[in-house]
Structures are given as C-alpha cells and as structure tokens.
C-alpha angles and dihedrals in degrees: 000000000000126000093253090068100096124260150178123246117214106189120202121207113150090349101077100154125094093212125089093356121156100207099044088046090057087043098052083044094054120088104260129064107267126234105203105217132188122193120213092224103223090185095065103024086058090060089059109096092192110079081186096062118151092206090068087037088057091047095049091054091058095046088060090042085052100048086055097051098052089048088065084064095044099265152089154239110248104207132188148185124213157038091348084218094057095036089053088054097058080039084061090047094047105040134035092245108197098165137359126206128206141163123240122267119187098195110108095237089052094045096046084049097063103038085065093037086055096045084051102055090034084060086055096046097257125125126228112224123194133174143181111269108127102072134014087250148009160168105012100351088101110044134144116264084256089063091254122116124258114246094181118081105218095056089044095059097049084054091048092049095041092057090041089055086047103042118016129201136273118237113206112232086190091160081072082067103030090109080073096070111113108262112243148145111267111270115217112251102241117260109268083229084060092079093036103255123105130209124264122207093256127143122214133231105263121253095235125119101223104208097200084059098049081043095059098026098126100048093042112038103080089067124088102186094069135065088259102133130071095226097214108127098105086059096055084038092068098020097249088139126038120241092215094057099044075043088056091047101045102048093080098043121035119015088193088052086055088042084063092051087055098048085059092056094044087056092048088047093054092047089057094037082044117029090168088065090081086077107011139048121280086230101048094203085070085061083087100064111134091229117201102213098188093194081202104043077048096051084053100048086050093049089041094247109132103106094246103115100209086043098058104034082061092052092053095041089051088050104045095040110020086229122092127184109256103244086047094054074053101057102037087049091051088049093047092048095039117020098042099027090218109153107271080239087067100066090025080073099046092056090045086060096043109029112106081186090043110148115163103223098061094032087065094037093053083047096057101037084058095054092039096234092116152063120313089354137178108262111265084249103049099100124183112230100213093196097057087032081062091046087051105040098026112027100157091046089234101139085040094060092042089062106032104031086186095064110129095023131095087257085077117103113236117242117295084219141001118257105227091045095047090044093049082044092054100043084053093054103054092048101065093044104053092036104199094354 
C-alpha cells in the first residue's frame, strides 16, 4: 500500500497500549487501515532541564514496546520529533489522512494542541476524533442534580458510584480488530539522542497488579515502610495500563483502591469545571496569602535537609527515584505549605520536575488539598505534625533509615523550624489573610 491510500491516523499521547484503547478501538473500526503515531512533543520536552529524565526514558521504552508490538501484525510505530502542529502539516502532505483518533486530555496545553491539530486537518477535509480514556468519567458525567459540578469529594463519589451501578463501562476488545492496522515495513524507532535527551540506568516499577497488596490496601497503605501500595500510578499516568481494566479488577477486592480511582476522576473533574486552578488557588481568597518563600528553607525541603526525619526520607526517596509513598506526599506538602509558609506552586513545580506519576490534575488537587486553598481541603488550621506523623506511619523508623542513613548521629541537621512556633506562625498568618474565612 502507498502512502497516498487513505488511512486513519490513531495518535497516541498518555494512552501507549494497544490494548483496551478507546481511540484505537474507534480508529480499527473506521473504514480505512490505521497508522499508530506518536509525536516527540518538543515543546514540552524543551521545558525539561534533565536530559537524564526518567520520565522520557519510560516513554521511550514504550514506544519500543509498542513498535514491536505492532511488527508481530505486520505494522509499525510511526514515530516523530517536533512542534505537533508542524509535524501533523508535513503528516498531511505525506499520508491521505481521512480521520484521526485521540483520547481526551484535560491539561491547557493539551487542549490548545488539538484544537489546532483539529482546524488543521478540517481545512484539509479530515475529521478529529477524540474520546474519553483517560479516566472512567468525565466532564459532565458526574454533575449535581442542579446541573453544577460537585467541588467536595465525598458527594462526588456517591454520584460516581451510583452512575457506575446504573450504567457500567465498556471495555475495548481492539485485538479483535488488529487485521485492520496499515500494512508497512518497520519503521526504526529514532535514536533518544535524537531529541536531545540519553538513557540512566533506572528500573521501572513493574506493570503487575499484586492482588495481596489491592486486598489489603486499606490497612497497608499509610506505611511507608512496607510494600502497601500498588504502585501503579506511573502506568495510569501514561496510560500504560487502562483504568477500566485496574477499576474491573478492583470492585471486587478493595473499596478504598476504587476510592483512589475516583480521586483521580474528581481532580480531573475540577481541572475541566477550572480551568484557572492549574495556576491559582481553588478558593481564590487564599490567593493573598503573604507567602515566605524562604529560597533557602526551600533548598533544604527539596535536598531533604530539614531535620524532620519523614519529611526528608520522602524528599530523597522522590529524588532518587521520581516515586514517593502517598502519606508521606501528604506530609512534606503540609510542611512546605505550613511550616515553612513557601506558595503551594512552589512545591507543585517541583513535583512536576520529579514525579515519574506526575499528572497535573491531581498534583495540583493534592497542593492544594495540603495548603487548604482547594476543593474539598483540609481545613487552614489542620497542621501535620511530621514528628508524630513519623510515630504513627513509621514507628520503627524503618523507611526513615532506609532514606537518611544519618538519622540519629551528629551528622543530622537540626530542625529548620520548630514545630509549635511555625505552627503558631502559620496559623497567624492565614488568619489574617483570609479574615473570617
């Protein structure tokens, strides 16, 4: 077949599997033989300072999972580097593009991308396609009986369950379909030098739901010490793994697994309803906060150096291996926001940079959760304690030990602030700000 038959074009961006994919599935059932393409974004990947980043190095390796995959039914990964909106015109000038399918993402940037992306191939007579994948549901699936959104958690979820119960979801048998992939030579995977970043020695969490850990996920998974949690989260994150299927699996076993799933729906929820929440505070009145932003205290929180032992095991765990255990997340966030009254965006950033599971949407969420200033947030005056939140989580200090081998020697920083007076500071603080919030 030449690249003037017409085609469809399945592009791949956090969805790379080939199984139970809504938007592959749409494209093999189309009328026309279907290229899978993924884009090397330059405009994101120029942003990342770390030509070593395990992120790109994660993705890569999917890509060449993917390409083989595709090579056992006679077909190839197309794969590009560049401005997506440039790379799709030469596309248009290569290939008879009849249809494109995409799934859904919520993020701006996304969203601006394909709106060009789908004005471009309209003007050439092609139709954008884009579907929901990412999550279980989305946009306005989940409303209020008024028609509004829901911004608290726990009304959201009984909604959530209660549409679940009454409707279901579709799992997408695409290898039924896969005899419908455009037939040609295997195309070589670009170099990872190619887009200017180089592989690390680095292993990934494996791809295997571990029953014994979503059994026991409710009475395991505040302890950081122990294998509790699925880890998981960089699979859904780029869709490696399909949340329908981990949500199939789960209903039977763990209610607070499936409670996770639906976080991640609620925060996906909040960054369609606001937008604005990407940059600024869910409750615009914390916007005033007289933020610190000690650049040093800060230094310190990011190199694990404050002399609060759970705080910084959780720093070095997050930089060393771009995961962090999930009370944890919420204790180094608390201290950043309240002890050390440094701007939620602040360690939002961070994240973004070490996170191998970094989605935007709950990043932000959990942020601003932490400092108060969102949805469903802990109260301004509800302050971790770091030192009891280590009694309780890790009371034999194992995963402490395991991240700052000098705790308990002289070689230990003391601690950047003390606890009762920053808490007293921070408690201050708010207050005024907020007046009688």
């Amino acid at each position: 077949m030449s690249n003037k038959a017409p085609v469809s074009i399945c592009w791949l961006r956090r969805d790379l599997r080939l199984d139970d994919n809504t938007a592959l599935f749409h494209a093999l059932t189309s009328p026309y033989p279907v290229v899978v393409l993924f884009i090397f974004d330059q405009n994101i990947l120029s942003k990342l300072e770390n030509k070593t980043d395990k992120r790109v190095l994660f993705i890569y390796q999917q890509i060449i999972r993917l390409s083989s995959e595709l090579q056992q039914h006679g077909s190839s990964l197309l794969v590009k580097y560049g401005n997506p909106v440039e790379v799709w015109k030469a596309l248009l000038n290569e290939w008879n593009v009849k249809s494109v399918h995409v799934n859904h993402d919520y993020e701006s940037y996304g969203v601006q991308r394909d709106r060009q992306v789908a004005q471009l191939l309209s003007e050439k007579g092609a139709s954008f396609q884009s579907y929901k994948d990412v999550v279980v549901f989305e946009k306005e699936e989940v409303m209020k009986d008024d028609g509004t959104p829901y911004v608290v958690f726990t009304p959201y979820s009984r909604k959530w369950k209660e549409l679940l119960s009454r409707r279901g979801f579709q799992i997408y048998n695409t290898s039924e379909h896969f005899q419908h992939f455009f037939k040609m030579y295997s195309k070589p995977v670009l170099p990872l030098a190619e887009i200017g970043f180089h592989a690390s020695d680095f292993s990934f969490p494996a791809k295997v739901i571990k029953s014994d850990i979503v059994n026991r996920y409710a009475e395991q998974r505040d302890f950081p010490a122990i294998e509790g949690t699925s880890r998981l989260s960089v699979h859904l994150r780029f869709g490696t793994l399909s949340v329908r299927k981990l949500l199939q699996y789960a209903l039977s076993k763990s209610n607070t697994f499936v409670n996770e799933l639906i976080w991640r729906d609620f925060y996906h929820s909040i960054l369609y309803h606001f937008p604005y929440v990407e940059k600024g505070s869910f409750r615009k009145q914390y916007d005033a906060i007289p933020w610190l932003n000690n650049e040093e205290h800060f230094a310190r929180w990011c190199a694990g150096t404050t002399g609060y032992p759970l705080v910084d095991a959780g720093m070095r765990e997050l930089n060393e291996t771009g995961f962090m255990h999930n009370r944890v997340r919420m204790v180094v966030s608390s201290f950043l926001t309240k002890h050390l009254l440094t701007d939620w965006r602040w360690g939002e950033a961070y994240f973004a940079q070490k996170l191998l599971d970094y989605d935007l949407a709950a990043n932000v969420g959990g942020w601003q959760w932490a400092a108060g200033c969102g949805t469903d947030a802990a109260p301004y005056f509800r302050i971790f304690n770091p030192a009891s939140q280590a009694v309780r989580f890790d009371p034999k200090n194992e995963y402490i030990k395991r991240w700052v081998p000098e705790f308990g020697t002289t070689a230990y920083p003391a601690p950047i602030v003390e606890h009762e007076m920053a808490r007293n500071r921070c408690l201050a603080t708010y207050k005024k700000a907020l007046g009688s919030v």
